[in-house]
Structures are given as structure tokens and as C-alpha cells.
C-alpha atoms as an extended CHARMM CRD file, in Angstrom:
* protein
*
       269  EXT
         1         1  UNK       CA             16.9980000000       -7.6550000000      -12.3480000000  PROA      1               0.0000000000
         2         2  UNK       CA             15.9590000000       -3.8660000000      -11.3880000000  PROA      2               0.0000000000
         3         3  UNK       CA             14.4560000000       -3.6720000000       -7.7130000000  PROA      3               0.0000000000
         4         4  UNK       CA             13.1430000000       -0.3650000000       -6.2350000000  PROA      4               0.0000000000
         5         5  UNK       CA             13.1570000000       -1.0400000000       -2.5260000000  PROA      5               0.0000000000
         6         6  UNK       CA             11.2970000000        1.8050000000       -0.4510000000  PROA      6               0.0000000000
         7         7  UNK       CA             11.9120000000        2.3650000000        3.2250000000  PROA      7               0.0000000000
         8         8  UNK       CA              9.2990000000        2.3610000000        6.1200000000  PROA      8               0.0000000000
         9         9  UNK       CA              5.6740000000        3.7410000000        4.4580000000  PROA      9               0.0000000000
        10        10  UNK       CA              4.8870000000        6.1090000000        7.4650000000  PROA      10              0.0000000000
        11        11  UNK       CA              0.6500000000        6.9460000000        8.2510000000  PROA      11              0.0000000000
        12        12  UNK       CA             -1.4180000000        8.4860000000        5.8870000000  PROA      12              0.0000000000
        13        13  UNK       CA              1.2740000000       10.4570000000        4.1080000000  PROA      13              0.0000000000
        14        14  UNK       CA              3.5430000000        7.6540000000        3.5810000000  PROA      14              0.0000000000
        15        15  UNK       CA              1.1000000000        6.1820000000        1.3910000000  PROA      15              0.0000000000
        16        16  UNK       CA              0.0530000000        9.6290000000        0.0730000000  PROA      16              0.0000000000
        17        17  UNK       CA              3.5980000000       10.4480000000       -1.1470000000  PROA      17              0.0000000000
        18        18  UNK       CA              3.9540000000        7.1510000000       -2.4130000000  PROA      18              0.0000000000
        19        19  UNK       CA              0.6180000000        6.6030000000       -4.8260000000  PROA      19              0.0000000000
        20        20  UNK       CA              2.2910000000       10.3880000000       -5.8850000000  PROA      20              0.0000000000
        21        21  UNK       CA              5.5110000000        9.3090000000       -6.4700000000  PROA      21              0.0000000000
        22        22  UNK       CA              5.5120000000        5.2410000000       -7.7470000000  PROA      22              0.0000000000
        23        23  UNK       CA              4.3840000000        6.1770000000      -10.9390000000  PROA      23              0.0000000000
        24        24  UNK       CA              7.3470000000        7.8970000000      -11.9040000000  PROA      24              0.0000000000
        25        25  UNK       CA              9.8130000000        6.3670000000      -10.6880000000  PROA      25              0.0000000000
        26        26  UNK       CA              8.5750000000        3.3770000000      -12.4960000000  PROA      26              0.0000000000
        27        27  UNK       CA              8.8570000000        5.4730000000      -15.7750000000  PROA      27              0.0000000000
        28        28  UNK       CA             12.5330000000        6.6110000000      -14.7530000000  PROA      28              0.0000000000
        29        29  UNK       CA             13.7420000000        3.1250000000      -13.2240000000  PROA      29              0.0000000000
        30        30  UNK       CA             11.8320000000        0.9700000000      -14.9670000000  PROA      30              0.0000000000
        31        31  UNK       CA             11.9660000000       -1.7600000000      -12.0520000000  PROA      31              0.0000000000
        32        32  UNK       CA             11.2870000000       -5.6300000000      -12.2660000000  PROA      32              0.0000000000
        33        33  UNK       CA             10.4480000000       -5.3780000000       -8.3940000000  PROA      33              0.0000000000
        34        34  UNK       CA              9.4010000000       -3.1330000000       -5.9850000000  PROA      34              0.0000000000
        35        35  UNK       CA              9.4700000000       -3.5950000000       -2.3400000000  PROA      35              0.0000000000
        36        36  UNK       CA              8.6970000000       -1.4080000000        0.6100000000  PROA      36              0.0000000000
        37        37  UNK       CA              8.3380000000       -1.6800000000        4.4850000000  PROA      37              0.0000000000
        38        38  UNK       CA              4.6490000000       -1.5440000000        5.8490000000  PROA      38              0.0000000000
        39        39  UNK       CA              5.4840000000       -1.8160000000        9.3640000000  PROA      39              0.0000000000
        40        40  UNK       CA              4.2790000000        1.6650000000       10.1540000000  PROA      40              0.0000000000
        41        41  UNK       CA              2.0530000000        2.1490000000        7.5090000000  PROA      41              0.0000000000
        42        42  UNK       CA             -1.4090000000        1.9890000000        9.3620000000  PROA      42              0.0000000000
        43        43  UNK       CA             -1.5630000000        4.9690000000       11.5980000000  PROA      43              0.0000000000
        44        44  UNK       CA              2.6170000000        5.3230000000       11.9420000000  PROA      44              0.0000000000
        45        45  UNK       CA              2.2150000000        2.1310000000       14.1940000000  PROA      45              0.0000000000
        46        46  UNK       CA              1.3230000000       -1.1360000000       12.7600000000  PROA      46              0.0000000000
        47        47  UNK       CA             -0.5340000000       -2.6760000000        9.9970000000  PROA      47              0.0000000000
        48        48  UNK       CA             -3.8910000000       -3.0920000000        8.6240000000  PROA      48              0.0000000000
        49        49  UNK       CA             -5.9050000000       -4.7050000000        5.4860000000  PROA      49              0.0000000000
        50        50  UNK       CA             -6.8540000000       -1.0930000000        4.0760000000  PROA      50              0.0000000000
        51        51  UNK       CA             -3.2010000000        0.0140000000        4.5850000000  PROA      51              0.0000000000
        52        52  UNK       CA             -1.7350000000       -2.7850000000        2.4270000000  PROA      52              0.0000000000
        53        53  UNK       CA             -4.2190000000       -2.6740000000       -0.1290000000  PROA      53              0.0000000000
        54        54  UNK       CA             -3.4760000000        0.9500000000       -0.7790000000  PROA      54              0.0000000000
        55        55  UNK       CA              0.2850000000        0.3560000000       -0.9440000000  PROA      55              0.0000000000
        56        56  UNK       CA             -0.5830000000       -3.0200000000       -3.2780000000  PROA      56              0.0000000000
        57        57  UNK       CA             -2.9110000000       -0.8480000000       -5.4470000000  PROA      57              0.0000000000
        58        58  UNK       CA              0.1130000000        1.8670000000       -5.8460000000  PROA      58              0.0000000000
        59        59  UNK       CA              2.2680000000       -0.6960000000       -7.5230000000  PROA      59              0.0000000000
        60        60  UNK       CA              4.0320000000       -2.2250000000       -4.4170000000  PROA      60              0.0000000000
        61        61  UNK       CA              5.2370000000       -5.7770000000       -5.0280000000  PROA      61              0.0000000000
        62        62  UNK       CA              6.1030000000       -7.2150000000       -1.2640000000  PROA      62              0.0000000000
        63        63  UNK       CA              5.9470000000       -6.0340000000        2.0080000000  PROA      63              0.0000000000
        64        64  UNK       CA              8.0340000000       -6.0340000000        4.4230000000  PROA      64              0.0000000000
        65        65  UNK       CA              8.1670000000       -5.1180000000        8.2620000000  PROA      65              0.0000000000
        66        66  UNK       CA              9.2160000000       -4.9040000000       11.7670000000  PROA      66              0.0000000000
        67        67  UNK       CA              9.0570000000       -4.3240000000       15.2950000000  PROA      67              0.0000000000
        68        68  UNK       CA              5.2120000000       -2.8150000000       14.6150000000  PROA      68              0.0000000000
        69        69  UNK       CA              3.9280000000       -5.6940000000       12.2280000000  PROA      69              0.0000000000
        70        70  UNK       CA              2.1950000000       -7.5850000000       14.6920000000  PROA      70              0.0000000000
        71        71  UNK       CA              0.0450000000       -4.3010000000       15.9260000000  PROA      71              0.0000000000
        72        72  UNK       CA             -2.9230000000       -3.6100000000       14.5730000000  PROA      72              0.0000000000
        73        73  UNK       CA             -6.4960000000       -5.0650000000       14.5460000000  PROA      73              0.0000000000
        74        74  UNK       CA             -6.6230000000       -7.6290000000       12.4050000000  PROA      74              0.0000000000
        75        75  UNK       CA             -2.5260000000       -8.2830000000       12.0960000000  PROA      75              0.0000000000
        76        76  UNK       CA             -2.8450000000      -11.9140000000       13.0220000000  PROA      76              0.0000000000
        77        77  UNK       CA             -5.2580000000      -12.6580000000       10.0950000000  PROA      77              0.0000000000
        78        78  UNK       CA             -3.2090000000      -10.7490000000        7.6430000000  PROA      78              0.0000000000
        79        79  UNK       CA              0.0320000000      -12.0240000000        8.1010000000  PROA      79              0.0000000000
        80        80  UNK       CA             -1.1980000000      -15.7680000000        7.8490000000  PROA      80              0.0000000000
        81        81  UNK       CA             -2.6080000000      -15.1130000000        5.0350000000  PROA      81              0.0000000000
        82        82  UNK       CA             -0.7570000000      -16.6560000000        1.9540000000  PROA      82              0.0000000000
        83        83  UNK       CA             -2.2900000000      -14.6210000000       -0.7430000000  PROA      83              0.0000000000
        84        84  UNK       CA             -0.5510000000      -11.3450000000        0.6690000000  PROA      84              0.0000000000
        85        85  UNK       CA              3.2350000000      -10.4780000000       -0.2050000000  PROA      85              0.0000000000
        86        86  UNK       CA              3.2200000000       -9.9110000000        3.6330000000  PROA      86              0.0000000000
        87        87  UNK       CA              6.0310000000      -10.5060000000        5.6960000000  PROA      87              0.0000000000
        88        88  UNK       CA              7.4590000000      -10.2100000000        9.4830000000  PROA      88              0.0000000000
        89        89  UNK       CA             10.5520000000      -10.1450000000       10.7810000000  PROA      89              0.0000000000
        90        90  UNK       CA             12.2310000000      -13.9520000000       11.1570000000  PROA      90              0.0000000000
        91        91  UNK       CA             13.7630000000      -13.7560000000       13.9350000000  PROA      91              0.0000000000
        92        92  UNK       CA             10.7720000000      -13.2240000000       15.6200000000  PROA      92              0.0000000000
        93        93  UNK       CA              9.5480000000      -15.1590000000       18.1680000000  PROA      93              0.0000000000
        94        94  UNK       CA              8.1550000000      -18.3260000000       16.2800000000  PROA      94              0.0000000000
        95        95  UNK       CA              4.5900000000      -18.0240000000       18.2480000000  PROA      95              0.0000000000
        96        96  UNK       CA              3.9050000000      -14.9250000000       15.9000000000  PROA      96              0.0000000000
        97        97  UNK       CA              1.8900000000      -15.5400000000       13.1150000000  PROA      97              0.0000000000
        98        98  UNK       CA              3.0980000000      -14.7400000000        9.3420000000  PROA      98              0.0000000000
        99        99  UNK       CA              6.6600000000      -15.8110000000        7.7840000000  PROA      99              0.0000000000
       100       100  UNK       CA             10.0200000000      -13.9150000000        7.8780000000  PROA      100             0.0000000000
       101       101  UNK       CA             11.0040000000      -15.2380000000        4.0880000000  PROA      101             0.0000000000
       102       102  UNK       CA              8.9970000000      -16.1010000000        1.2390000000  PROA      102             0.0000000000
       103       103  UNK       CA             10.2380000000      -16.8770000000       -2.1580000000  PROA      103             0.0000000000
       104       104  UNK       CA              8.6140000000      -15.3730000000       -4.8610000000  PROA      104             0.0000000000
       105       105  UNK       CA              8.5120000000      -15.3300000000       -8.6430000000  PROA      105             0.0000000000
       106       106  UNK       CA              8.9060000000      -12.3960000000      -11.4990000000  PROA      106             0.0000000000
       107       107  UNK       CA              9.2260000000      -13.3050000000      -14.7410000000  PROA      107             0.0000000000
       108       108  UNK       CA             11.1630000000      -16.4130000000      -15.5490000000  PROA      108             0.0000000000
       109       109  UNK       CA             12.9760000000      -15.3790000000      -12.0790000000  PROA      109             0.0000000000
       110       110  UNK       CA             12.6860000000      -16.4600000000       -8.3210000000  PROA      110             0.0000000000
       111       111  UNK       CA             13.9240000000      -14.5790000000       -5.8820000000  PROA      111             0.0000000000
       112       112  UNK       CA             14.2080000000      -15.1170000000       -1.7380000000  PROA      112             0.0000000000
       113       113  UNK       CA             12.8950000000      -12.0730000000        0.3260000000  PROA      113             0.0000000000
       114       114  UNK       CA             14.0100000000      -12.3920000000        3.7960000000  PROA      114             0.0000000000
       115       115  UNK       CA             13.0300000000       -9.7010000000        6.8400000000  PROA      115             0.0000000000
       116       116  UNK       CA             14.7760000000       -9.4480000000       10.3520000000  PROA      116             0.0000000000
       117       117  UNK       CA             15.1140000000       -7.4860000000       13.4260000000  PROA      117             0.0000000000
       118       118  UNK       CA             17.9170000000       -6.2990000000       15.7180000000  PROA      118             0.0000000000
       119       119  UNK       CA             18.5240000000       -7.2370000000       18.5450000000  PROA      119             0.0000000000
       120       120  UNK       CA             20.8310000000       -3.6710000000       19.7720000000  PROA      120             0.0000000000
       121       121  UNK       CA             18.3990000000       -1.0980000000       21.5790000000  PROA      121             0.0000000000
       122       122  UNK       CA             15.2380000000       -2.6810000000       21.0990000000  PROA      122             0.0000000000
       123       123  UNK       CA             12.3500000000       -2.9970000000       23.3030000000  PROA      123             0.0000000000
       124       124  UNK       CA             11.7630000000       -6.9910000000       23.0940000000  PROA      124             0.0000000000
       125       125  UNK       CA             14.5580000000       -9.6190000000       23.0790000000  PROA      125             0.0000000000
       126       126  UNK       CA             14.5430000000      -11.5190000000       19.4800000000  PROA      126             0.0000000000
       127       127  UNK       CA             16.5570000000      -13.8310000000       18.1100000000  PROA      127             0.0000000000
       128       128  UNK       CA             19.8300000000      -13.5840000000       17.1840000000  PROA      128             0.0000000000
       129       129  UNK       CA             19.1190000000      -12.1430000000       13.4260000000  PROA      129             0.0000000000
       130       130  UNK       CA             22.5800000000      -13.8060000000       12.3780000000  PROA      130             0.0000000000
       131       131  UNK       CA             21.8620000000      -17.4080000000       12.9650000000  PROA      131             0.0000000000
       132       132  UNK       CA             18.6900000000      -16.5120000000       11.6000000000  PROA      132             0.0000000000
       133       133  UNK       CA             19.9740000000      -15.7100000000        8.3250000000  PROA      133             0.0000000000
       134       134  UNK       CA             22.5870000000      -18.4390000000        8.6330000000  PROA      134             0.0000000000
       135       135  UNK       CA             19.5150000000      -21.0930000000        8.4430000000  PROA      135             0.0000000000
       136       136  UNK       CA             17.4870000000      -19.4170000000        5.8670000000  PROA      136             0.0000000000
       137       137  UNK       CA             20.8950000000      -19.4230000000        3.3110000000  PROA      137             0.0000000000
       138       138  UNK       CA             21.5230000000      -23.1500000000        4.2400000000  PROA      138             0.0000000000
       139       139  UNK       CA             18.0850000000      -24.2160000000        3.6510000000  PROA      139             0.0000000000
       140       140  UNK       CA             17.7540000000      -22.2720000000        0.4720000000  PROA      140             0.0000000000
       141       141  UNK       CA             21.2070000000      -24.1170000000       -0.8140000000  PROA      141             0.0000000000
       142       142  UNK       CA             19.6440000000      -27.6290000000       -0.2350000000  PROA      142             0.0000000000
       143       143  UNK       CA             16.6190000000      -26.4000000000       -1.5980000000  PROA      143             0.0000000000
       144       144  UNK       CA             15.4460000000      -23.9060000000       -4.2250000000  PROA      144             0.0000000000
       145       145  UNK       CA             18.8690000000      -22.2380000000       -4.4180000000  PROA      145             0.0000000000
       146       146  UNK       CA             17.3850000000      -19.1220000000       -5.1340000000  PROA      146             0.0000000000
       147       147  UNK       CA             20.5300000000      -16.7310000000       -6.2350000000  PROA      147             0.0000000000
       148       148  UNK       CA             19.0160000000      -13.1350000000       -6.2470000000  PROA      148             0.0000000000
       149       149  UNK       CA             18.0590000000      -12.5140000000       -1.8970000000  PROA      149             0.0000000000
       150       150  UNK       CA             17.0100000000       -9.4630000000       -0.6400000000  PROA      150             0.0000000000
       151       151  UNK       CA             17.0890000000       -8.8810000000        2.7770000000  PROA      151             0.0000000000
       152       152  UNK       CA             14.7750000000       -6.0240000000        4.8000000000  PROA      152             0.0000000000
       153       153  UNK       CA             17.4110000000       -5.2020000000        7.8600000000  PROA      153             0.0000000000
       154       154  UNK       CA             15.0380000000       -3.3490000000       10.2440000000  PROA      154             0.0000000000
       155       155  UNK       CA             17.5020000000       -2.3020000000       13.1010000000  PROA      155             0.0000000000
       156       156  UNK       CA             18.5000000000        0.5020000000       15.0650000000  PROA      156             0.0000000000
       157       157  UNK       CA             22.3020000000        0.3830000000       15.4260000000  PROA      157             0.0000000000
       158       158  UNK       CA             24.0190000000        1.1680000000       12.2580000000  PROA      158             0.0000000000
       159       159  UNK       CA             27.2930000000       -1.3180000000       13.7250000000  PROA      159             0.0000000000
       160       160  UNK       CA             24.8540000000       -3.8250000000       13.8150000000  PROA      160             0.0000000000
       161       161  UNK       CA             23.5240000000       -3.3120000000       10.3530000000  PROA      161             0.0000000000
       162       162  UNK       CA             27.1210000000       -2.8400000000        8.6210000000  PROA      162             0.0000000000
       163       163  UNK       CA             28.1130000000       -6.2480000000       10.8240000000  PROA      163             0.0000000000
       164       164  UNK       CA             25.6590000000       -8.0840000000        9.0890000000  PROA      164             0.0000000000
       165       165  UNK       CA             26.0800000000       -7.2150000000        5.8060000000  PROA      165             0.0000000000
       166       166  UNK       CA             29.6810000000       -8.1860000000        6.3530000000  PROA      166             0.0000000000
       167       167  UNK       CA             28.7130000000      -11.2610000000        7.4020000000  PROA      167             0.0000000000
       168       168  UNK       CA             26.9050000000      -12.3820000000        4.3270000000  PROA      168             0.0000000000
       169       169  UNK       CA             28.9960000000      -10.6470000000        2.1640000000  PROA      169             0.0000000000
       170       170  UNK       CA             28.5420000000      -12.4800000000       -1.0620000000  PROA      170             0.0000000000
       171       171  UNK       CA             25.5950000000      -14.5680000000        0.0300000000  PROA      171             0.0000000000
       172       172  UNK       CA             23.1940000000      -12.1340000000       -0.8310000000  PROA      172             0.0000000000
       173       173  UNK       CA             22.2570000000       -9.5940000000       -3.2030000000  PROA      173             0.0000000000
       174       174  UNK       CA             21.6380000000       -6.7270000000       -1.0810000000  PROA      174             0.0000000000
       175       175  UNK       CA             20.7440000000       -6.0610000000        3.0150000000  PROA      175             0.0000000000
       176       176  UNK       CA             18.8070000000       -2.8780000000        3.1600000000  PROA      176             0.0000000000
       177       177  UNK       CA             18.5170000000       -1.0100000000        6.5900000000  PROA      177             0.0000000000
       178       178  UNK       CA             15.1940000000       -0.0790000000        7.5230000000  PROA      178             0.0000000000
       179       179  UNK       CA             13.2480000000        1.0640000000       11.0510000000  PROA      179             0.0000000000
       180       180  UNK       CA             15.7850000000        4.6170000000       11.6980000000  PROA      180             0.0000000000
       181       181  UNK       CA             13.6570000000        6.6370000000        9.3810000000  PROA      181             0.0000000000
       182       182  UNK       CA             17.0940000000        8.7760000000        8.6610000000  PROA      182             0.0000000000
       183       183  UNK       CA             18.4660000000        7.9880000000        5.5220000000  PROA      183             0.0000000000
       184       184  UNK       CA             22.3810000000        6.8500000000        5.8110000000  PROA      184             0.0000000000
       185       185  UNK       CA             25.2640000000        7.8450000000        2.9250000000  PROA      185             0.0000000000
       186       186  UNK       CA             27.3390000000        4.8120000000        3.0620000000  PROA      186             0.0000000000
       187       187  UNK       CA             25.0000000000        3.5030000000       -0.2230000000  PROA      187             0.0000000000
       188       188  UNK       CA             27.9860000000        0.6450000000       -1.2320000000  PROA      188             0.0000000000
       189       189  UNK       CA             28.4810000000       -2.4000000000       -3.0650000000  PROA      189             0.0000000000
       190       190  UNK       CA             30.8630000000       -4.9880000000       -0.6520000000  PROA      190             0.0000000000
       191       191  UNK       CA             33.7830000000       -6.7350000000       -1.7010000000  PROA      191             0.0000000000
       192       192  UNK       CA             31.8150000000      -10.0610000000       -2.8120000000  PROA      192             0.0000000000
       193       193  UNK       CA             29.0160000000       -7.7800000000       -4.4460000000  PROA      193             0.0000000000
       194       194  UNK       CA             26.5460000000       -7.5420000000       -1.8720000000  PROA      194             0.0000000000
       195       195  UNK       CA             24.9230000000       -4.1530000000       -1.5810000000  PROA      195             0.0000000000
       196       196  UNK       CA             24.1570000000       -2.5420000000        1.5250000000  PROA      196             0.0000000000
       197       197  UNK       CA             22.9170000000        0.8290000000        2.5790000000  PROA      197             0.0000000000
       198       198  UNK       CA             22.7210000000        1.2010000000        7.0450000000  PROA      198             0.0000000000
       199       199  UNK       CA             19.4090000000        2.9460000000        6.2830000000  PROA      199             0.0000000000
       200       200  UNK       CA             16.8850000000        3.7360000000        3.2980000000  PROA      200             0.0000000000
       201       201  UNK       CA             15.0660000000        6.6630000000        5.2900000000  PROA      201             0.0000000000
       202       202  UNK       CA             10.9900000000        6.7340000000        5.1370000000  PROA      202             0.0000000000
       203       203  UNK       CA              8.4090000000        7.6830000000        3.7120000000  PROA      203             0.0000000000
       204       204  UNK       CA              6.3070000000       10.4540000000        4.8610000000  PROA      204             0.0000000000
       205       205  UNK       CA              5.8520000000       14.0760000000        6.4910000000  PROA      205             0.0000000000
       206       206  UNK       CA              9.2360000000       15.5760000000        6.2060000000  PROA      206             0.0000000000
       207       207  UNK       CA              8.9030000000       18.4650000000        8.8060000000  PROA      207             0.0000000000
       208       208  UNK       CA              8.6700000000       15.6780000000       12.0940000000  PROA      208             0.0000000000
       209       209  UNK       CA             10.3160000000       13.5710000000       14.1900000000  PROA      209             0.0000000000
       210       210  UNK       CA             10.5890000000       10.2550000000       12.1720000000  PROA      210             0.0000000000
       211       211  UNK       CA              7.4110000000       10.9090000000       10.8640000000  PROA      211             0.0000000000
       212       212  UNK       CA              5.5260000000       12.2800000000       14.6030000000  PROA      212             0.0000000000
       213       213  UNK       CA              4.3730000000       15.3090000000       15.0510000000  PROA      213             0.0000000000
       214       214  UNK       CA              6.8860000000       17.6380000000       16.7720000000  PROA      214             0.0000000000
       215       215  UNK       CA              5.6760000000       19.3750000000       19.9180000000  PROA      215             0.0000000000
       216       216  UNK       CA              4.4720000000       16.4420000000       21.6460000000  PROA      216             0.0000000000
       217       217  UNK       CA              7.5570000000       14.6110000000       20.7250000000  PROA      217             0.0000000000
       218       218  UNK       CA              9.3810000000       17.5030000000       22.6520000000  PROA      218             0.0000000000
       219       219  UNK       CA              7.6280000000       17.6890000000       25.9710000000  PROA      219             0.0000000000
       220       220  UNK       CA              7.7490000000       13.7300000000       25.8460000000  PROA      220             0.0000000000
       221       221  UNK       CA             11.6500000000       14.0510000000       25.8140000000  PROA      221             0.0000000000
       222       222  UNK       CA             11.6080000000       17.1390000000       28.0170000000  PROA      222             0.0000000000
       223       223  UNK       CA              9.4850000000       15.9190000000       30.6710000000  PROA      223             0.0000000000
       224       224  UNK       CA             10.2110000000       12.3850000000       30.1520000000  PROA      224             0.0000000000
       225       225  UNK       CA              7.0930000000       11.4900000000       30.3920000000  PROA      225             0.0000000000
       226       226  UNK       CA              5.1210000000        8.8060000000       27.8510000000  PROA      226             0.0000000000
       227       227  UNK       CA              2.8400000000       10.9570000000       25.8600000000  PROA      227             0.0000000000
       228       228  UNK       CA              0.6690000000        9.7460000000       22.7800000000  PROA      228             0.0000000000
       229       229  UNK       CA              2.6080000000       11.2150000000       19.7940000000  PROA      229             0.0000000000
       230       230  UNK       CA              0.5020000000       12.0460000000       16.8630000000  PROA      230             0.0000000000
       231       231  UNK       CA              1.7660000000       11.3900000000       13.0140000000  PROA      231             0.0000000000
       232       232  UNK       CA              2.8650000000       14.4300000000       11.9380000000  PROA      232             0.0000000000
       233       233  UNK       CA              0.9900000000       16.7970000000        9.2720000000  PROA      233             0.0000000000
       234       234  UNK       CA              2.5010000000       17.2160000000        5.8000000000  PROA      234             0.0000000000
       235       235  UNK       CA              3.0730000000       18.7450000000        3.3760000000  PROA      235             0.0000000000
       236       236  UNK       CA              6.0810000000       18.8020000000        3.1130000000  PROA      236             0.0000000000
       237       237  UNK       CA              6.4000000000       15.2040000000        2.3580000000  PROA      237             0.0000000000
       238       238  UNK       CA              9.8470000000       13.0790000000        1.7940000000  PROA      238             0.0000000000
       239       239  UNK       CA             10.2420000000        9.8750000000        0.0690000000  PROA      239             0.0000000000
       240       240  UNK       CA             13.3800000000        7.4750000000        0.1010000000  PROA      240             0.0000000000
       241       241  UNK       CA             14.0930000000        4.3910000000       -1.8000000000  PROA      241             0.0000000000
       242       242  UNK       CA             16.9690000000        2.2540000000       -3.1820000000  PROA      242             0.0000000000
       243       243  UNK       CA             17.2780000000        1.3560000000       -6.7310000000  PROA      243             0.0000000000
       244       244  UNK       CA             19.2380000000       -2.0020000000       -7.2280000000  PROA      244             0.0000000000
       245       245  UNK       CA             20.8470000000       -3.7350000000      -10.2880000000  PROA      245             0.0000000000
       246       246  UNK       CA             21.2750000000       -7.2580000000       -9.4500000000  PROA      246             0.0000000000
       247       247  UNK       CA             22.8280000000       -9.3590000000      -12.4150000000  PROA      247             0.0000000000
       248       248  UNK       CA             20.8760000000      -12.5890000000      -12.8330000000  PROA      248             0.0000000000
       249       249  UNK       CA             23.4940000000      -15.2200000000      -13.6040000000  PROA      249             0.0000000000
       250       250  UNK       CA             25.5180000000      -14.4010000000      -10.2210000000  PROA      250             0.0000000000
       251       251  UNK       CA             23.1010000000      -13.1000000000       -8.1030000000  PROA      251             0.0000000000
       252       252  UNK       CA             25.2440000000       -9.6990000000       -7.0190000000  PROA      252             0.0000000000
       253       253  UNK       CA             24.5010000000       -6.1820000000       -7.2730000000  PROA      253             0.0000000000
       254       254  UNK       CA             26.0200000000       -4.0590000000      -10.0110000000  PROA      254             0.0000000000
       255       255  UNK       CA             24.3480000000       -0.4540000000       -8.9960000000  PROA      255             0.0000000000
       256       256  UNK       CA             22.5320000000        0.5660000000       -5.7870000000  PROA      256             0.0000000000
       257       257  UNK       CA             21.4620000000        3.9730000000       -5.8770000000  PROA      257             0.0000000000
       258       258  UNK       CA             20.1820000000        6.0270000000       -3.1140000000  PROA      258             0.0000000000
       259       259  UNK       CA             16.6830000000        8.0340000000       -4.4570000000  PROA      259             0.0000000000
       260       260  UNK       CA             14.9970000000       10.6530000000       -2.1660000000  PROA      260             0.0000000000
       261       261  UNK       CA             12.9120000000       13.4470000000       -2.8960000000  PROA      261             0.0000000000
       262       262  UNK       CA             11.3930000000       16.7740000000       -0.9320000000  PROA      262             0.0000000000
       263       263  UNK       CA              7.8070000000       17.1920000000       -2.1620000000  PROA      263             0.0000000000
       264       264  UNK       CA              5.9820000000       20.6670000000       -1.0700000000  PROA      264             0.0000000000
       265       265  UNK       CA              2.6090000000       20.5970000000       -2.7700000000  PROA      265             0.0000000000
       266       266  UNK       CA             -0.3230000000       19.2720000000       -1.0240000000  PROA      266             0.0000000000
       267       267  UNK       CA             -1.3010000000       15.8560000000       -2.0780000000  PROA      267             0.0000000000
       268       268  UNK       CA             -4.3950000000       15.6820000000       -0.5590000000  PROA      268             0.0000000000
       269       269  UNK       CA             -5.9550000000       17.3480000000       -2.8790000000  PROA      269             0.0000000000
């Protein structure tokens, strides 16, 4: 199975660069399954039903979050409801609404999709994403068995993010890193075959910080005040994704390629 896996889709030219770019990539990689993570799509901070139809209508398969998928006006209704490839972070606290892993079908294939959360340097306490991911595997064992699992690793630590690919090393296909925005180089298939990369990188305005617009992110950390930061403008824009080979009979990952591109025309227009 061929999965393009996109990192966090940031604002307006998240999606921009993405409807740009999904077409061909699909051409070049020719995937079975495309993922990305919405978290941040609706206004850099949160989610909302135009947001996900726009990344749906580009070609997106399943979205993922984060910290930010419970913002936004109508959040509540959208992650409850079943028809969207919408999911939240697991270890979440379980009074949020939506589902951290959903199994889903392509082809003659099912496959698990599972989200989580740090716990290392961010703002709320979760659960511990570990035991988390301990439960899902057991239950999928005694259950569908589902061999091919993906799992959307939205944390800030990279120690964190190696640790637990190390811990399910061989009990899933691949744990991508998500949430940093900064795309990491240690792209690697594990000993048992799991892939793992700390950090896919984002999608949107390249010339920003993490996708916010630059001056006010400045005085903010010179002045240490709080200060409404703005998404950033773009062009440029930069887009970063994953492409996976995961054979079907054993479930590991045979290629995981890092793909990121600098775009400088205006897609606006």
C-alpha cells in the first residue's frame, strides 16, 4: 500500500499550497492513501466545516489533528460526526467529543489510523500517549487485527517522539511526527520495520514563524508579552509530506520518503 501522509495544513495557504500541489504528487506517487493533519487548518488555529471540505475536495483521504482540534465554532459537531474521516488526538481527555482511531477501508484493504498527543511541553496535561497506544494495539489484536496502522504523533519533544516509535517498533507501520512545523532528517525505517520520521514539517507560508506572521511573533518574544499573532502572508509557500510503502502481507514499511517543496508563485491567483 502507497500512503502520502502530509503534515499540519496551516490557514489559508496551507490549503492553497495543497489544492496546488495534491494533484501532482498523485501523478508522481501514485498513492492508495493520503492523509494530512487539519489541526491548524481553519485560521492557523483550529478546525472548521469549510476548512475540511476544502482539504476533502483536494483529494485528502483522513484527517488528523491535535492540540487545536477541539477550537473552532462548530468543532464539537464535526468531530462527532461519523461521516467525516475526522479525528482527535486519543489520549485526549475522554469528555472531548470525536475518536482518536478509526479503522477505515481502501480497496480490498483495512487499515487502523490512530492520532495522539504528547505529553512533554504542552499546555494541558493528557494522557499518557503510550498506554494509549498500548490499548488501541491490544484491542485491535482481539478484534479486527488490522495489520497496516498509521499513527499521527503530534508532539513537541523529538525524545518523546523517537521513544515512541521505539516502543512499538514492529507493531505498526509507521508513527509520523506532527505539531513542530520544522521538518526533521532522521526519515528511517526501525529494526522491526516500522517507519518513523520526528517531524513531517507543514504546510503553508514559508517566510514565518511556523506558519505566523513574523514581526508580531518578535515583539511577543521580545517583550514577553501575549500578542495576537497573525498567519503569515505567502507566497512563498512550503509543503511537506511523507511518502510510505507499506507491504500488505506484513504490515511494515519498505520506503518512507521525505517530500518537500519551496513554491514562489502566487497561488491566489
Amino acid at each position: 500500500m502507497k500512503i502520502l501522509f502530509f503534515g499540519d495544513i496551516f490557514g489559508r495557504p496551507g490549503r492553497e499550497v495543497l489544492r496546488h500541489m495534491l494533484p501532482q504528487w498523485k501523478k508522481e506517487y501514485k498513492p492508495d492513501v493520503i492523509i494530512a493533519n487539519g489541526e491548524n487548518a481553519s485560521h492557523g488555529a483550529g478546525i472548521s466545516e469549510n476548512a475540511i471540505k476544502e482539504m476533502l475536495g483536494a483529494g485528502v483521504d483522513i484527517v488528523t489533528g491535535g492540540n487545536h482540534s477541539i477550537e473552532g465554532k462548530n468543532a464539537d459537531v464535526l468531530l462527532n460526526d461519523a461521516k467525516l474521516p475526522l479525528l482527535r488526538p486519543a489520549n485526549m481527555s475522554s469528555a472531548c467529543a470525536g475518536k482518536g482511531h478509526r479503522y477505515f477501508t481502501f480497496g480490498n484493504k483495512e487499515i487502523l489510523v490512530i492520532n495522539l498527543i504528547g505529553q512533554v511541553h504542552m499546555r494541558f496535561h493528557y494522557d499518557s500517549p503510550f498506554l494509549a497506544l498500548d490499548n488501541i494495539l491490544e484491542e485491535n489484536k482481539s478484534g479486527k487485527n488490522a495489520n497496516i496502522i498509521l499513527v499521527d504523533w503530534h508532539a513537541e519533544a523529538s525524545s518523546e517522539k523517537v521513544a515512541l516509535a521505539w516502543h512499538v517498533d514492529g507493531r505498526v507501520s509507521a508513527v509520523l511526527g506532527t505539531h513542530s512545523h520544522t521538518p526533521t532528517a532522521d526519515a528511517r525505517i526501525l529494526p522491526q520495520g516500522t517507519g518513523l520520521i520526528s517531524d513531517v514539517g507543514f504546510l503553508g507560508p514559508h517566510n514565518s514563524i511556523i506558519g505566523q506572521e513574523i514581526s508580531q511573533n518578535l515583539k511577543r518574544f521580545l517583550t514577553q508579552t501575549p500578542i495576537k499573532v497573525d498567519v503569515a502572508q505567502a507566497p512563498p509557500y512550503e509543503i511537506n509530506a511523507v511518502f510510505l510503502e507499506i507491504d500488505n502481507a506484513s504490515g511494515k514499511t519498505i520506503k518512507i520518503e521525505q517530500v518537500r517543496k519551496i513554491i514562489q508563485e502566487d497561488l491566489k491567483k
